[in-house]
PDB file of N, CA, C and O in Angstrom:
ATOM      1  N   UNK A   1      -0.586  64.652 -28.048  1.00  0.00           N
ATOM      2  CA  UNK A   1       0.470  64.212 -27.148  1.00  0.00           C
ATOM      3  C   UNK A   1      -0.075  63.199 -26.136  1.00  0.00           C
ATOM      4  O   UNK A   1       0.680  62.306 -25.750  1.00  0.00           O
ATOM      5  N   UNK A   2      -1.539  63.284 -25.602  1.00  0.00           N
ATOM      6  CA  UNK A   2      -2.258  62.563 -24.586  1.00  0.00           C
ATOM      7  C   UNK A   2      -2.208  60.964 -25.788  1.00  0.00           C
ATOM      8  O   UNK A   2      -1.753  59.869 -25.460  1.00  0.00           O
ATOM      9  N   UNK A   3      -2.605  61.197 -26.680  1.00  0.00           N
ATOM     10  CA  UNK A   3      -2.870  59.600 -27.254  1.00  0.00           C
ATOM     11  C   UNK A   3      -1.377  58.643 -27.388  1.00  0.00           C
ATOM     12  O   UNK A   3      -1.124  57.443 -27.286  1.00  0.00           O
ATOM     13  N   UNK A   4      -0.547  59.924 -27.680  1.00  0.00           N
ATOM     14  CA  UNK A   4       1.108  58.861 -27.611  1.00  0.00           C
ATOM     15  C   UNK A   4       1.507  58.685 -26.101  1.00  0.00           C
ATOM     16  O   UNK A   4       1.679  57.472 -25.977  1.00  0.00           O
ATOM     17  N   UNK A   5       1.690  59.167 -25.141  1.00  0.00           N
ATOM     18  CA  UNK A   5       1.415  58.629 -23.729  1.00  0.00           C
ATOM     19  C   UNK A   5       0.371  57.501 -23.784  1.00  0.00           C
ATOM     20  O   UNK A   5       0.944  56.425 -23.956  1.00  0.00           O
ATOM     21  N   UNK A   6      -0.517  57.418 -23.726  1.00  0.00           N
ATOM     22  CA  UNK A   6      -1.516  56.345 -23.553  1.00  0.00           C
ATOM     23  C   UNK A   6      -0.933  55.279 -24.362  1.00  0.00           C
ATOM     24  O   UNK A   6      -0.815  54.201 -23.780  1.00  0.00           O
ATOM     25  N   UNK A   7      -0.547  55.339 -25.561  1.00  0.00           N
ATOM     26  CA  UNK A   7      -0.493  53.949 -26.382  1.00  0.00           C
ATOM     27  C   UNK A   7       0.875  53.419 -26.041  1.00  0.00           C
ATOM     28  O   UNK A   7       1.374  52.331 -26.328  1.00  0.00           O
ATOM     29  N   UNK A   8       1.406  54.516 -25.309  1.00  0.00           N
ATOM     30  CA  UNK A   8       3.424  53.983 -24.878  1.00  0.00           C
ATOM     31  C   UNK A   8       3.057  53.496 -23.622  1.00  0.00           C
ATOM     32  O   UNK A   8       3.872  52.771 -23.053  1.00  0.00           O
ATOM     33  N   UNK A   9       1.958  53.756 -23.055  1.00  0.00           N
ATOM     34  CA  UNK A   9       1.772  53.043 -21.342  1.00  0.00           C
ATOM     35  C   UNK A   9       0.966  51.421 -21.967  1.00  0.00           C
ATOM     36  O   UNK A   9       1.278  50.290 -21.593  1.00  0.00           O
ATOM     37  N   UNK A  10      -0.033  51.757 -22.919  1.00  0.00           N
ATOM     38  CA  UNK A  10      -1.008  50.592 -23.079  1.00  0.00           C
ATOM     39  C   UNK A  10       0.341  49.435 -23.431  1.00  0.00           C
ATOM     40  O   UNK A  10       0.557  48.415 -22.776  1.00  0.00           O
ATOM     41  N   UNK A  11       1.189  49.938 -24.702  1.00  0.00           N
ATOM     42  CA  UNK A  11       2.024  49.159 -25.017  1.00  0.00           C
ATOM     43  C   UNK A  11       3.345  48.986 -23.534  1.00  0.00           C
ATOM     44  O   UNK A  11       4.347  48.278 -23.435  1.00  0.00           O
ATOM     45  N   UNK A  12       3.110  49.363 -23.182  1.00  0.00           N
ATOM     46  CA  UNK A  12       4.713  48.766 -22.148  1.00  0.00           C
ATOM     47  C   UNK A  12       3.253  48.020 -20.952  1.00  0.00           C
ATOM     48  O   UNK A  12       3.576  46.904 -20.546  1.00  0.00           O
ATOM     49  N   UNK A  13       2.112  48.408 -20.525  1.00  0.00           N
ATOM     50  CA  UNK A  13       2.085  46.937 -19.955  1.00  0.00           C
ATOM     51  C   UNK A  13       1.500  45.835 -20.527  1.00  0.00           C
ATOM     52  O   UNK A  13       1.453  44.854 -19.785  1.00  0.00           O
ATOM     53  N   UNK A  14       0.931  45.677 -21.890  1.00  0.00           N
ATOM     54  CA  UNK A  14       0.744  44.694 -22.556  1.00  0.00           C
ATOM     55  C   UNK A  14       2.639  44.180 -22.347  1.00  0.00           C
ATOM     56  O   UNK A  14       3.154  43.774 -21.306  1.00  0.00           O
ATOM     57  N   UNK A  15       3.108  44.318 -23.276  1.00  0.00           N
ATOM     58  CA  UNK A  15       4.771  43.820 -22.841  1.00  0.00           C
ATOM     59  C   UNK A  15       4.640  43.359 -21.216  1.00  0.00           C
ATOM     60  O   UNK A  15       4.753  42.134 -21.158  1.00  0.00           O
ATOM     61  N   UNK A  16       4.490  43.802 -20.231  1.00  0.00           N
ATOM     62  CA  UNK A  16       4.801  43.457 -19.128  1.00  0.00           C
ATOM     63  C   UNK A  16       3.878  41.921 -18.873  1.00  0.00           C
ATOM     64  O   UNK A  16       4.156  41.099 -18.000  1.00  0.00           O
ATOM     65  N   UNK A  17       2.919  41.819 -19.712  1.00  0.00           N
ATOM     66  CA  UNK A  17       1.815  41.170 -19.029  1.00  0.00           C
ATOM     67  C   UNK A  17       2.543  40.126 -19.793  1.00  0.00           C
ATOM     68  O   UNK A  17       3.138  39.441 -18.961  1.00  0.00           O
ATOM     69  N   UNK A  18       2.753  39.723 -20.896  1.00  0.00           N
ATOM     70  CA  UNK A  18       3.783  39.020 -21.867  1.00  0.00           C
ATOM     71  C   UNK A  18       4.642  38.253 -20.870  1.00  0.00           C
ATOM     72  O   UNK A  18       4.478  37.166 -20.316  1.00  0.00           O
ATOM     73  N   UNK A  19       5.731  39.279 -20.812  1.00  0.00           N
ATOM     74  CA  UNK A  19       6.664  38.590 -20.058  1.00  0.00           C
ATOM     75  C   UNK A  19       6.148  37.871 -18.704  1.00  0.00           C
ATOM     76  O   UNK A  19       6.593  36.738 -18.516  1.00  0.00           O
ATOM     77  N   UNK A  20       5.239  38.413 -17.716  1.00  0.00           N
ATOM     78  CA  UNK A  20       5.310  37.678 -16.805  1.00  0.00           C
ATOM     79  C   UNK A  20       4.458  36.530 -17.481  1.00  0.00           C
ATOM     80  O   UNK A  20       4.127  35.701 -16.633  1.00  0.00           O
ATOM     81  N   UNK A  21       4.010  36.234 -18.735  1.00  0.00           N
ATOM     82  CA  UNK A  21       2.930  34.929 -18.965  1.00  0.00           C
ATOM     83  C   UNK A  21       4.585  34.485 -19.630  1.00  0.00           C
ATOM     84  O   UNK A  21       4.899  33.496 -18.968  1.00  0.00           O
ATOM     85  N   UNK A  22       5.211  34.653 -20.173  1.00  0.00           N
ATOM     86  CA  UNK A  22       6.426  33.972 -20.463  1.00  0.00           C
ATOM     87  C   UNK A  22       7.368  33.338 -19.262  1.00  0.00           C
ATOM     88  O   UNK A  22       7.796  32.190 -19.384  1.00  0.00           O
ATOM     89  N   UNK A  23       7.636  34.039 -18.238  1.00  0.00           N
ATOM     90  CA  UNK A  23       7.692  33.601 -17.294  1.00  0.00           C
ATOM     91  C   UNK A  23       7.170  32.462 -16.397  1.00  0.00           C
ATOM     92  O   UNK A  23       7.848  31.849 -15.572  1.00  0.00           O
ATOM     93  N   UNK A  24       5.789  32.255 -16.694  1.00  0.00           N
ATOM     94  CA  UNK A  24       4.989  31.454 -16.030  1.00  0.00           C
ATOM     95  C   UNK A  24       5.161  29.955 -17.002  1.00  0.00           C
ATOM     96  O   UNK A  24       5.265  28.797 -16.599  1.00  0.00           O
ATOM     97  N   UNK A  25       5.145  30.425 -18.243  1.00  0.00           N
ATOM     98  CA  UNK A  25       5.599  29.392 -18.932  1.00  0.00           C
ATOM     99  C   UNK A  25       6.463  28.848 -18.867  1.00  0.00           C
ATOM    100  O   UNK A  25       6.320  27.625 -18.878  1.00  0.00           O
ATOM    101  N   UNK A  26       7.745  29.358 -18.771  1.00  0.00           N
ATOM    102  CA  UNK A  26       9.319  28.798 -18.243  1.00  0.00           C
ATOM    103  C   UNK A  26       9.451  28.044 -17.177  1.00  0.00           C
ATOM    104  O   UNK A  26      10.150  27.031 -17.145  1.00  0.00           O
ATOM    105  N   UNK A  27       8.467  28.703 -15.777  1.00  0.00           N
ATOM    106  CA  UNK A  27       8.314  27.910 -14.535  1.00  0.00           C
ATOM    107  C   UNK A  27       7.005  26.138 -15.117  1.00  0.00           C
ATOM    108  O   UNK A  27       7.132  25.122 -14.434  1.00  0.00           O
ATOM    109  N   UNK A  28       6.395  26.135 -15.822  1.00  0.00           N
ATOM    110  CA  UNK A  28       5.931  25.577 -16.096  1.00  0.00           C
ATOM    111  C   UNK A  28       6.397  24.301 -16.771  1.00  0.00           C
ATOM    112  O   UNK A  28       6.255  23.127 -16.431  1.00  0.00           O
ATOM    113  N   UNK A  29       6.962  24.821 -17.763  1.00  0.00           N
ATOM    114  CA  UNK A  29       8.117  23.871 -18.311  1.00  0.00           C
ATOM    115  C   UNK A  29       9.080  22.794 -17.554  1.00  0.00           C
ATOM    116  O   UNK A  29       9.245  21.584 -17.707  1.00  0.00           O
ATOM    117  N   UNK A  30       9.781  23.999 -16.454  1.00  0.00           N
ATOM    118  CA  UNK A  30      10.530  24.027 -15.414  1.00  0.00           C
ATOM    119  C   UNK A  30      10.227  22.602 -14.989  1.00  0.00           C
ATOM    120  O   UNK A  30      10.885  21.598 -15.262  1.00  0.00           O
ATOM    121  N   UNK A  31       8.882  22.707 -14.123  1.00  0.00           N
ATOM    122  CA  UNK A  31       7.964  21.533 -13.184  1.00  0.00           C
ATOM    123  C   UNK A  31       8.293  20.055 -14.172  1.00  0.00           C
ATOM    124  O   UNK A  31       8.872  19.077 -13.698  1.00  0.00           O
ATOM    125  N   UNK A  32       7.790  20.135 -15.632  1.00  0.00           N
ATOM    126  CA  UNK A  32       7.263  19.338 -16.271  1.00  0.00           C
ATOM    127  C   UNK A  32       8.718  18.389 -16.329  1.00  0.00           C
ATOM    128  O   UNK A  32       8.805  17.265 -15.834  1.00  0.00           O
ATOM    129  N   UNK A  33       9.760  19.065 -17.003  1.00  0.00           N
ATOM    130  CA  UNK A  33      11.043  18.445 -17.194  1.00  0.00           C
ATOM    131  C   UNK A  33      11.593  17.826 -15.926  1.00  0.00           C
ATOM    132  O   UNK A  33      12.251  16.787 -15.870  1.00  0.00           O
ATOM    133  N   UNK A  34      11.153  18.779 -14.689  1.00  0.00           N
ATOM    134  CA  UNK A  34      11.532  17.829 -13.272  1.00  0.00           C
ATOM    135  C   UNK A  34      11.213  16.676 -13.289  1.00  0.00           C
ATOM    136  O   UNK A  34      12.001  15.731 -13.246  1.00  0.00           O
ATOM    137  N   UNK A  35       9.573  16.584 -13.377  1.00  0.00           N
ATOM    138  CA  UNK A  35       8.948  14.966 -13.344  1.00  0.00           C
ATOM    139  C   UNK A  35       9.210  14.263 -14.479  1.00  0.00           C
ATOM    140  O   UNK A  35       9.214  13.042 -14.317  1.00  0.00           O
ATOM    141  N   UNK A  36       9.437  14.671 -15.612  1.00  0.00           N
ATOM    142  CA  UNK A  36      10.098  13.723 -16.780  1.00  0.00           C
ATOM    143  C   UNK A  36      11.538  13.027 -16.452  1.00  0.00           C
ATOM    144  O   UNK A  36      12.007  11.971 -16.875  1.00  0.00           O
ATOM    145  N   UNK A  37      12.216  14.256 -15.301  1.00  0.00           N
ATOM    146  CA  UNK A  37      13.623  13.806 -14.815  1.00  0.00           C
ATOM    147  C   UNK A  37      13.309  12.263 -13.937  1.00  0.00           C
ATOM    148  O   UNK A  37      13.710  11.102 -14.025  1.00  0.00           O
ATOM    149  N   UNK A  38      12.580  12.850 -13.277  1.00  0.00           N
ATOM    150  CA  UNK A  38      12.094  11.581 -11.815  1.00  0.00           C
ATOM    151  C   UNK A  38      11.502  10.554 -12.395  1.00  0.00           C
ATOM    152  O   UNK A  38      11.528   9.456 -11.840  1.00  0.00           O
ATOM    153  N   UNK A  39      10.912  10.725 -13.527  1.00  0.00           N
ATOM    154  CA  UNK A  39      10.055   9.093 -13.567  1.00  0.00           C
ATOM    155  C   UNK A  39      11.025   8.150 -14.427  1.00  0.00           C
ATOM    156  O   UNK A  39      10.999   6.920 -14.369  1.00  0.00           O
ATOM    157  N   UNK A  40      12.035   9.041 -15.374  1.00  0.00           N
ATOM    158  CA  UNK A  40      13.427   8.761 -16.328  1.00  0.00           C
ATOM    159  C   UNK A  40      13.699   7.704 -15.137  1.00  0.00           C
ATOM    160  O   UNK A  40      13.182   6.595 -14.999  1.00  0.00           O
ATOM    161  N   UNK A  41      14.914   8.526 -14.086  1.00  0.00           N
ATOM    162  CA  UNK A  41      15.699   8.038 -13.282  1.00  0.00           C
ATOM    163  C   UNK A  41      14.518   6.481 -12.496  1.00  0.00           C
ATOM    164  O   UNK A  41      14.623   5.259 -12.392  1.00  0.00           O
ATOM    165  N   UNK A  42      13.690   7.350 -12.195  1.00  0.00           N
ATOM    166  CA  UNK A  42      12.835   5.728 -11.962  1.00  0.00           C
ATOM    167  C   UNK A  42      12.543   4.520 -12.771  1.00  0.00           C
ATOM    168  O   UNK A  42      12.682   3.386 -12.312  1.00  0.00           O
ATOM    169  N   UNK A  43      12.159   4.754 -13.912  1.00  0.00           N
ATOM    170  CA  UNK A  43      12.294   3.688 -14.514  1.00  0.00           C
ATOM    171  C   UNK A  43      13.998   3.197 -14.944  1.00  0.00           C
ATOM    172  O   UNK A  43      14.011   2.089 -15.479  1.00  0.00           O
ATOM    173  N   UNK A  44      15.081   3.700 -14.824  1.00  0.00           N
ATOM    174  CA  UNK A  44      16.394   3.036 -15.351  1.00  0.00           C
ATOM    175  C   UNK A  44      16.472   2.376 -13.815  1.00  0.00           C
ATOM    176  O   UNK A  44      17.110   1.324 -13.808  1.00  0.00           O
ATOM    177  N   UNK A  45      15.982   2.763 -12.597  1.00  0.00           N
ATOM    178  CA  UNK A  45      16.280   2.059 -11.915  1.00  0.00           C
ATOM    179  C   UNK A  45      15.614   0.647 -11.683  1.00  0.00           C
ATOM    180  O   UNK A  45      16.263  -0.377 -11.471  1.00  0.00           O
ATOM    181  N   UNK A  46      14.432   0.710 -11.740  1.00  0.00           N
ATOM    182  CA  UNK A  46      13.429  -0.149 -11.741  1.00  0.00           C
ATOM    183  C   UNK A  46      14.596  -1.480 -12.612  1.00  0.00           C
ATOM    184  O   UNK A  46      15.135  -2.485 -12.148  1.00  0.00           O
ATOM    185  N   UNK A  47      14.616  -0.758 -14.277  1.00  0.00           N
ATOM    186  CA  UNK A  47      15.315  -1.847 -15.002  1.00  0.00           C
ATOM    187  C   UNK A  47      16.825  -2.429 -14.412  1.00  0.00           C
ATOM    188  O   UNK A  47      17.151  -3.614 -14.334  1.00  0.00           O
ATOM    189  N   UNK A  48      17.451  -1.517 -14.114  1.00  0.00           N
ATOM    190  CA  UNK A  48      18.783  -2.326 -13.327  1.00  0.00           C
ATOM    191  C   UNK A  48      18.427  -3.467 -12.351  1.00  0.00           C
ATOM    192  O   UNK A  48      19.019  -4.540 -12.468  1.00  0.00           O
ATOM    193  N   UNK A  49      17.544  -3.303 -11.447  1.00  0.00           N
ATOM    194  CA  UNK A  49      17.047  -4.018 -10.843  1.00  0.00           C
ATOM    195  C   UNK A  49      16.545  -5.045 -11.755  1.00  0.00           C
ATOM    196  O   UNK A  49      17.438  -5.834 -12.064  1.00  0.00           O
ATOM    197  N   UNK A  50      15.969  -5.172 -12.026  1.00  0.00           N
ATOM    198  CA  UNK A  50      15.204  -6.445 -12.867  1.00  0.00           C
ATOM    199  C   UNK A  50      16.591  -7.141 -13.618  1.00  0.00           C
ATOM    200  O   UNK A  50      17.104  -8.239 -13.402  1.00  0.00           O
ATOM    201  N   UNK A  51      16.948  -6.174 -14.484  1.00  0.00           N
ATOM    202  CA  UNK A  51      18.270  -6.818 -14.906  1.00  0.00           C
ATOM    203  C   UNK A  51      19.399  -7.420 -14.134  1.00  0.00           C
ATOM    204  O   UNK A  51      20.219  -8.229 -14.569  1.00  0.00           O
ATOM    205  N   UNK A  52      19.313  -6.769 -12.567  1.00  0.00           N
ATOM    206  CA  UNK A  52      20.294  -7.486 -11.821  1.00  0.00           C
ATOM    207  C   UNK A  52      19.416  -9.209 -11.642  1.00  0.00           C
ATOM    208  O   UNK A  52      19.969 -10.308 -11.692  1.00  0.00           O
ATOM    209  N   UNK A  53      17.988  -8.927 -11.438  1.00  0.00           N
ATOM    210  CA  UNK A  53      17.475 -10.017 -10.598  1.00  0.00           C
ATOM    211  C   UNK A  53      17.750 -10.830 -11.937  1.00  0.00           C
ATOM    212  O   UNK A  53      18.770 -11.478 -11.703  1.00  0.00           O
ATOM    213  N   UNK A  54      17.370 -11.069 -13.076  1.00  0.00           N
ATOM    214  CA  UNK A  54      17.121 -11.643 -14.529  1.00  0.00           C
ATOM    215  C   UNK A  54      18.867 -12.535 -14.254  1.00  0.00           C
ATOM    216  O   UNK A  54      18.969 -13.749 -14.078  1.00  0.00           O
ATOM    217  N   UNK A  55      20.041 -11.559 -14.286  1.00  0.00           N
ATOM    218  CA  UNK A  55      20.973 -11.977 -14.302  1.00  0.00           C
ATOM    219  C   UNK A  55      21.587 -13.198 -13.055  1.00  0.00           C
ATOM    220  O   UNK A  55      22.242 -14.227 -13.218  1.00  0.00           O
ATOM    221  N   UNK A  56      21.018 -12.516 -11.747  1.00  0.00           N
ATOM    222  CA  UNK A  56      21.310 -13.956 -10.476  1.00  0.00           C
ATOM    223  C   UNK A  56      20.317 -14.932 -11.314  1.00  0.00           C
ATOM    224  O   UNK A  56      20.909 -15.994 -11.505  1.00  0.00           O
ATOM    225  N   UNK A  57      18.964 -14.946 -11.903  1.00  0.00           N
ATOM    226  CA  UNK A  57      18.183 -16.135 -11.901  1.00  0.00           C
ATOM    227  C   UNK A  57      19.195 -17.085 -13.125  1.00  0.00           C
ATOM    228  O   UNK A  57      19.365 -18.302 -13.194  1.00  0.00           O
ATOM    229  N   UNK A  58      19.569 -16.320 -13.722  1.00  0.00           N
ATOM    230  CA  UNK A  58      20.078 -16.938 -15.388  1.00  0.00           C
ATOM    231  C   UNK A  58      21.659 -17.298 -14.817  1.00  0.00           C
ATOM    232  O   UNK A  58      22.355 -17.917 -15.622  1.00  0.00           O
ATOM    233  N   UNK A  59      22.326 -16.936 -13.400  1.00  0.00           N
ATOM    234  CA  UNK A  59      23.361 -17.735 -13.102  1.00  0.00           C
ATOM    235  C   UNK A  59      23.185 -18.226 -11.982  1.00  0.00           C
ATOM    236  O   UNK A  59      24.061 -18.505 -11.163  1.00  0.00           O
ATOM    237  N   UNK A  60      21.784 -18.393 -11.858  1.00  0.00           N
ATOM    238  CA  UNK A  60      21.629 -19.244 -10.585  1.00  0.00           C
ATOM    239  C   UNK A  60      21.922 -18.906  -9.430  1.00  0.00           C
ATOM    240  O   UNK A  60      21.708 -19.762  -8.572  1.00  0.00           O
ATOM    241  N   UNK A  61      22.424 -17.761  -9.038  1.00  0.00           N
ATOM    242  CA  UNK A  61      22.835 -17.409  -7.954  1.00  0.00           C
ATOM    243  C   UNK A  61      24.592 -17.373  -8.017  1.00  0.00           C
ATOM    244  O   UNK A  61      25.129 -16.689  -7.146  1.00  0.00           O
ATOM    245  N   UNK A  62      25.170 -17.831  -8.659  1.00  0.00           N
ATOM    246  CA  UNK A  62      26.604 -18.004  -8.886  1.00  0.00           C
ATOM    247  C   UNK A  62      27.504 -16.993  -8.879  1.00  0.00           C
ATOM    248  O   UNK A  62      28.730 -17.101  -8.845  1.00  0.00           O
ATOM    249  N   UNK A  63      26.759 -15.864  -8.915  1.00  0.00           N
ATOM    250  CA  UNK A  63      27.717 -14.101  -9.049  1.00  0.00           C
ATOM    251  C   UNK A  63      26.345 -13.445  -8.850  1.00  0.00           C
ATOM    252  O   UNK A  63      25.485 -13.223  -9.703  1.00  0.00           O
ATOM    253  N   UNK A  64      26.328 -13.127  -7.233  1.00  0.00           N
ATOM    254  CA  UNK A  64      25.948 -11.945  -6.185  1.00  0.00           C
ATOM    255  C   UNK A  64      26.525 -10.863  -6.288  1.00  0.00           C
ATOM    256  O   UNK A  64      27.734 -10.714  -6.108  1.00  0.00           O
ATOM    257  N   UNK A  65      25.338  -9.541  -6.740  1.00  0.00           N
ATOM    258  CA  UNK A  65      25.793  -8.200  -6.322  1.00  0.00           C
ATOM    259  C   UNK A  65      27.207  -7.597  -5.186  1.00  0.00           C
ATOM    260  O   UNK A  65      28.100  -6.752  -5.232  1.00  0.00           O
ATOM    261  N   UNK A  66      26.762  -8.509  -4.352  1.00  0.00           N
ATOM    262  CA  UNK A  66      28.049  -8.365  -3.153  1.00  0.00           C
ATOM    263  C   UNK A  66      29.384  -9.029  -3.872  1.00  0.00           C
ATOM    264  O   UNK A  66      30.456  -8.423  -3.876  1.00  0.00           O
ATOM    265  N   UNK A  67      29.223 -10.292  -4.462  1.00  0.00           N
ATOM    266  CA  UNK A  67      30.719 -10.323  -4.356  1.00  0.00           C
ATOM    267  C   UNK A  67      31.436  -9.854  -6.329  1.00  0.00           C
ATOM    268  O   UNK A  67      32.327 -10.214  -7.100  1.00  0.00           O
ATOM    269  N   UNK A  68      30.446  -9.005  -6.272  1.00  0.00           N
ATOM    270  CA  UNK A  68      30.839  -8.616  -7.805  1.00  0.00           C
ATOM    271  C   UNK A  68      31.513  -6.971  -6.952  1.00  0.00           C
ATOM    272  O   UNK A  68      32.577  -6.399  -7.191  1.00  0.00           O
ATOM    273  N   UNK A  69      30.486  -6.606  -6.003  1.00  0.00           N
ATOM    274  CA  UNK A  69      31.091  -4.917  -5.266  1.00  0.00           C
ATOM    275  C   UNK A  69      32.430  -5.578  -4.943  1.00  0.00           C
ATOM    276  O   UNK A  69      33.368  -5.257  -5.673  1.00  0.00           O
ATOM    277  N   UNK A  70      32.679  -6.512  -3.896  1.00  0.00           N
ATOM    278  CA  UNK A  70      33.716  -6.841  -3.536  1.00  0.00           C
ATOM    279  C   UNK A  70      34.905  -7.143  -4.390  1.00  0.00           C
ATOM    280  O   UNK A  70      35.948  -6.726  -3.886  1.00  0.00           O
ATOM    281  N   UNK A  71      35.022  -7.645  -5.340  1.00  0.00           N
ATOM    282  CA  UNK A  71      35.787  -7.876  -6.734  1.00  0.00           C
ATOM    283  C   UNK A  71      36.443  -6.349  -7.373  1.00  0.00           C
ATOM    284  O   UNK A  71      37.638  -6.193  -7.626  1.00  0.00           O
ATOM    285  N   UNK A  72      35.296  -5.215  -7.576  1.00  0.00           N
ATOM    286  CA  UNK A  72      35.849  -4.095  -8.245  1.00  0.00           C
ATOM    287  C   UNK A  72      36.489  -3.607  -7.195  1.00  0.00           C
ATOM    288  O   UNK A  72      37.549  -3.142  -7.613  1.00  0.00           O
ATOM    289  N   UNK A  73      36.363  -3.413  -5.578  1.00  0.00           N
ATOM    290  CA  UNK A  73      36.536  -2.945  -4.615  1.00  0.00           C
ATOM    291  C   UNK A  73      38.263  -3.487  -4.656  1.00  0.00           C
ATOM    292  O   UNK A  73      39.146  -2.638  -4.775  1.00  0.00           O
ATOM    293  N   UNK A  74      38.528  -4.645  -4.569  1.00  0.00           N
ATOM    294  CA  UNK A  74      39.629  -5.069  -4.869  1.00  0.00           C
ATOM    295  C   UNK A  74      40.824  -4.735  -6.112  1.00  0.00           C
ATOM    296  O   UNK A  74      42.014  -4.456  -5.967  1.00  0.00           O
ATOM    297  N   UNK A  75      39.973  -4.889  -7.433  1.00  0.00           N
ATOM    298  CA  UNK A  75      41.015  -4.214  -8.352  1.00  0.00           C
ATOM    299  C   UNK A  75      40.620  -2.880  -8.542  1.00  0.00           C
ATOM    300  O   UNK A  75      40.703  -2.268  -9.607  1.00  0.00           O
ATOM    301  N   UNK A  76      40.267  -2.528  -7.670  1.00  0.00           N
ATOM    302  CA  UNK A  76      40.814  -0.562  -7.861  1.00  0.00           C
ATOM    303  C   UNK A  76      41.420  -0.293  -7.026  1.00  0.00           C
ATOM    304  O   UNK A  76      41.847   0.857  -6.920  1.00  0.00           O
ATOM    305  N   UNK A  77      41.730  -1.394  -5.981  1.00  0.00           N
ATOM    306  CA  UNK A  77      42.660  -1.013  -4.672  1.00  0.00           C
ATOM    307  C   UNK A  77      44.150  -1.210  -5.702  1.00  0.00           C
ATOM    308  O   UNK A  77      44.803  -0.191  -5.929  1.00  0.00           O
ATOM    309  N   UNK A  78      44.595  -2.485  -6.256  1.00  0.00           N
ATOM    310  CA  UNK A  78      45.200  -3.237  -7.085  1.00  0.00           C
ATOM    311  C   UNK A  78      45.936  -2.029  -8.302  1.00  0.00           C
ATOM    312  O   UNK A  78      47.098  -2.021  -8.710  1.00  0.00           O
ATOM    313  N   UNK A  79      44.999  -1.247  -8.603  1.00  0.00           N
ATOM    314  CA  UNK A  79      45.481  -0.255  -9.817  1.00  0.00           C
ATOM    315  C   UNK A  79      45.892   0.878  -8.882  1.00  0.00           C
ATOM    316  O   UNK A  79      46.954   1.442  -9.146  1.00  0.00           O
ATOM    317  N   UNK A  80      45.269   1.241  -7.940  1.00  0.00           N
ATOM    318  CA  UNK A  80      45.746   2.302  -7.364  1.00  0.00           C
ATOM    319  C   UNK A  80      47.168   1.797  -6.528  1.00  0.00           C
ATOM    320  O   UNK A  80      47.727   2.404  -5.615  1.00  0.00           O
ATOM    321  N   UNK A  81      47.366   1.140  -6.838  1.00  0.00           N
ATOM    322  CA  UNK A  81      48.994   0.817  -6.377  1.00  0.00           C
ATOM    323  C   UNK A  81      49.683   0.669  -7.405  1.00  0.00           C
ATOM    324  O   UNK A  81      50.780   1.227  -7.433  1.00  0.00           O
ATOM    325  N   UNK A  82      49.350   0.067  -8.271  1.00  0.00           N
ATOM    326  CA  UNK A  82      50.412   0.302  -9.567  1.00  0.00           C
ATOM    327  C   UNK A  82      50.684   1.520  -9.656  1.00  0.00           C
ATOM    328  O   UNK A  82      51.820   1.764  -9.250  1.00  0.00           O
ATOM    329  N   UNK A  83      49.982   2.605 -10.103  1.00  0.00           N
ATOM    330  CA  UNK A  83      49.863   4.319 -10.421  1.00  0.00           C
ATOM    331  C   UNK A  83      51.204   4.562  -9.859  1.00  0.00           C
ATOM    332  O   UNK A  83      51.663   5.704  -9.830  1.00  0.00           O
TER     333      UNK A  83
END
């Protein structure tokens, strides 16, 4: 009876030790996918940028960020009155 006690304790904290290394793994993961999130979002920004600058050089300056905001700013005022 002493050896099935012992091997039901050995076995439930082997299991325990498991899960918390499964655990640690999940938090681990966790971290990794954060900074895969952050450097993602950093580089699409980086490229918008470049692509905005690429686009003033290739029209010369002729259509500014500002008056392209100002333009949508206008026809969504424009649709929201039709509605």
């Amino acid at each position: 009876m002493k050896l099935n006690s012992l091997g039901a304790a050995s076995l439930l904290a082997l299991s325990l030790m498991v899960i918390s290394g499964c655990d640690q793994v999940e938090k681990s993961a966790q971290q990794v996918l954060g900074k895969a999130t952050e450097s993602a979002k950093q580089a699409i920004d980086e490229t918008h940028k470049a692509a905005e600058q690429a686009l003033s050089e290739a029209t010369q300056g002729l259509i500014s960020p500002q008056k392209k905001d100002d333009q949508e700013q206008n026809e969504s005022g424009s649709n929201s009155k039709e509605a």
